[in-house]
C-alpha positions as CSV (number, residue, x, y, z in Angstrom):
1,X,-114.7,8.9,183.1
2,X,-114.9,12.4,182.1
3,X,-113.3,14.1,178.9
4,X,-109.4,14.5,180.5
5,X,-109.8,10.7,181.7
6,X,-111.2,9.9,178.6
7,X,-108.5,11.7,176.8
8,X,-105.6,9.4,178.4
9,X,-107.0,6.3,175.9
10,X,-108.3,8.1,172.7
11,X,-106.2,10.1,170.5
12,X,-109.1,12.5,169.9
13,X,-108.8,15.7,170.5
14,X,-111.6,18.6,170.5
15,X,-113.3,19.5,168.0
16,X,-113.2,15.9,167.3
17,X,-113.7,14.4,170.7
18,X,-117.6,14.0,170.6
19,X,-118.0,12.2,174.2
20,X,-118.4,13.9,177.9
21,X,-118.4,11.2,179.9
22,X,-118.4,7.2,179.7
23,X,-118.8,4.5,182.4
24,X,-118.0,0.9,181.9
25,X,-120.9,-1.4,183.2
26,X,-122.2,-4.8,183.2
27,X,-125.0,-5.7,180.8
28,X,-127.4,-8.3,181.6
29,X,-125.0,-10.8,180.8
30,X,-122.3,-10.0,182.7
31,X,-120.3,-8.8,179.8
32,X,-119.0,-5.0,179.4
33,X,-121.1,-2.2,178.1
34,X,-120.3,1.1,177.3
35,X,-122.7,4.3,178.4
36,X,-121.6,7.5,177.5
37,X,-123.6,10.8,177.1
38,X,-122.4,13.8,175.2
39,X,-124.3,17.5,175.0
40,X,-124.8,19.0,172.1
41,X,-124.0,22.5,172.9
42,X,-125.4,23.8,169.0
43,X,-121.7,25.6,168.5
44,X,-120.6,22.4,167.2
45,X,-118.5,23.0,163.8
46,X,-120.6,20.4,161.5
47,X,-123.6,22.5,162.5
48,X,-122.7,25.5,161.0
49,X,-123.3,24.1,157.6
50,X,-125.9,21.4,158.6
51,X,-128.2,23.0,157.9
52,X,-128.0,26.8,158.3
53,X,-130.9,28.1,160.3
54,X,-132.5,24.2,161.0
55,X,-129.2,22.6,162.8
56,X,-129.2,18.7,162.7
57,X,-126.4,16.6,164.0
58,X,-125.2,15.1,161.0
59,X,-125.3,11.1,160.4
60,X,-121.9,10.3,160.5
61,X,-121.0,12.4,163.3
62,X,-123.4,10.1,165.5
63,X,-122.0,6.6,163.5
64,X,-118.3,8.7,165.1
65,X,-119.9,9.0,168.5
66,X,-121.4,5.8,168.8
67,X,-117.5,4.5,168.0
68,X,-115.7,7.0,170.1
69,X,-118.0,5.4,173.0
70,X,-117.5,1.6,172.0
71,X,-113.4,2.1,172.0
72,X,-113.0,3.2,175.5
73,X,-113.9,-0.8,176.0
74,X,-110.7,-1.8,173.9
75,X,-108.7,0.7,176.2
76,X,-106.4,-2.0,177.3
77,X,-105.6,-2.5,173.8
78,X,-105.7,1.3,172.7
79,X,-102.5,1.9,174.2
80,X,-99.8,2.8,171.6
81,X,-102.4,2.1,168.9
82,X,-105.0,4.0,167.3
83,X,-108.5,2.8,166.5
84,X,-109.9,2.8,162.6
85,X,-113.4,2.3,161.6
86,X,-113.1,-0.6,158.9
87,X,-116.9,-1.2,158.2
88,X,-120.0,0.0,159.3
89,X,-123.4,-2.4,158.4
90,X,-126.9,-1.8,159.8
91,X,-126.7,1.6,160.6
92,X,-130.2,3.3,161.1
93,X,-131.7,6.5,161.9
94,X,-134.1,6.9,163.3
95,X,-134.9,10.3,164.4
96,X,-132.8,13.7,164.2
97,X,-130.4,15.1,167.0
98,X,-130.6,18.7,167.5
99,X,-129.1,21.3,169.7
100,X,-129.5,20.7,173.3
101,X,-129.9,17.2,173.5
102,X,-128.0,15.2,175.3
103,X,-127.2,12.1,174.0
104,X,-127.2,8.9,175.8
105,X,-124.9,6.1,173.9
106,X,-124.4,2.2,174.8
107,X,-122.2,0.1,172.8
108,X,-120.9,-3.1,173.3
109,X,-118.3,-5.6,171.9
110,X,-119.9,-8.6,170.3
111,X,-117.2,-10.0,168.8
112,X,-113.3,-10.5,168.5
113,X,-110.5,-11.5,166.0
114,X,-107.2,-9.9,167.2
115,X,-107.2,-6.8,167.2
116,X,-110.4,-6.3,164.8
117,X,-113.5,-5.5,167.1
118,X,-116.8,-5.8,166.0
119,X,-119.1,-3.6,168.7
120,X,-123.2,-2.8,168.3
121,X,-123.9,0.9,169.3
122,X,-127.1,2.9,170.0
123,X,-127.8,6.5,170.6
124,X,-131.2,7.7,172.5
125,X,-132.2,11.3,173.6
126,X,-135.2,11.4,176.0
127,X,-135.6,7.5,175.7
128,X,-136.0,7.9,172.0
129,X,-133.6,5.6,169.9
130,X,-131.8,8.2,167.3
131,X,-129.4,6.0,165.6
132,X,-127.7,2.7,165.8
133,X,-125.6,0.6,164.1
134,X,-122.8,-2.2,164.1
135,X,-119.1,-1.4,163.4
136,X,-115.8,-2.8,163.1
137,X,-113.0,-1.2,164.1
138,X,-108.8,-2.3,163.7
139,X,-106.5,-1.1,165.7
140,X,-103.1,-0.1,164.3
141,X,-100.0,0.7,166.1
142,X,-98.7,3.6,165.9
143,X,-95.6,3.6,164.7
144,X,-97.1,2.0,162.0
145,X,-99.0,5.4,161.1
């Protein structure tokens, strides 16, 4: 899927759209797996201010990556809802993201209650893991909002 596909299941909208492209594969198991990549072009709002003259792609713009690539596997369920992050626990990094990398995500859905997921991401640039991390999401309807 590129961006405008993309676009048709999650409500975000540039500057906050921080994917290029995902495909939905198999893992190992047979079960779904996210793998998305996004550029970092360096004209990025959150690195104007992170850090002036030494750009780093800030932490919780890659926890918002790593969950903007695990929902596009809940896109079934994303439709007329909107996805919240409702925890986040063993979140690491590991190494910083800069301008021009590109970013290569999986995530995955571990587990399921309703419409609470609970997905594992992981973000690697040049076959170096960056940051990972587990999250739980709930999605709300809309009209709810």
């Amino acid at each position: 899927m590129n961006k405008e596909e993309i676009k048709q299941f999650l409500p975000h909208r540039e500057p906050m759209l921080l994917v290029d492209e995902i495909n939905v594969i198999k893992d190992e198991n047979g079960n779904d797996m996210a793998k998305a990549t996004y550029f970092v072009t360096g004209e990025e709002y959150f690195l104007k201010g992170h850090f002036p003259g030494h750009p780093i792609v800030p932490g919780v713009i890659l926890c918002e990556i790593m969950g903007q690539s695990a929902a596009i596997l809940m896109k079934e369920e994303l439709i007329g809802r909107t996805p919240f992050f409702t925890g986040m626990t063993h979140v690491r990094f590991k190494c910083p993201v800069f301008p021009s990398d590109t970013l290569e995500i999986t995530a995955r859905i571990y587990n399921r209650r309703a419409l609470i997921f609970f997905v594992e991401g992981a973000i690697h640039v040049k076959g170096e893991l960056c940051a990972s991390g587990k999250f739980t999401f709930a999605l709300v309807d809309n009209e709810r909002l």
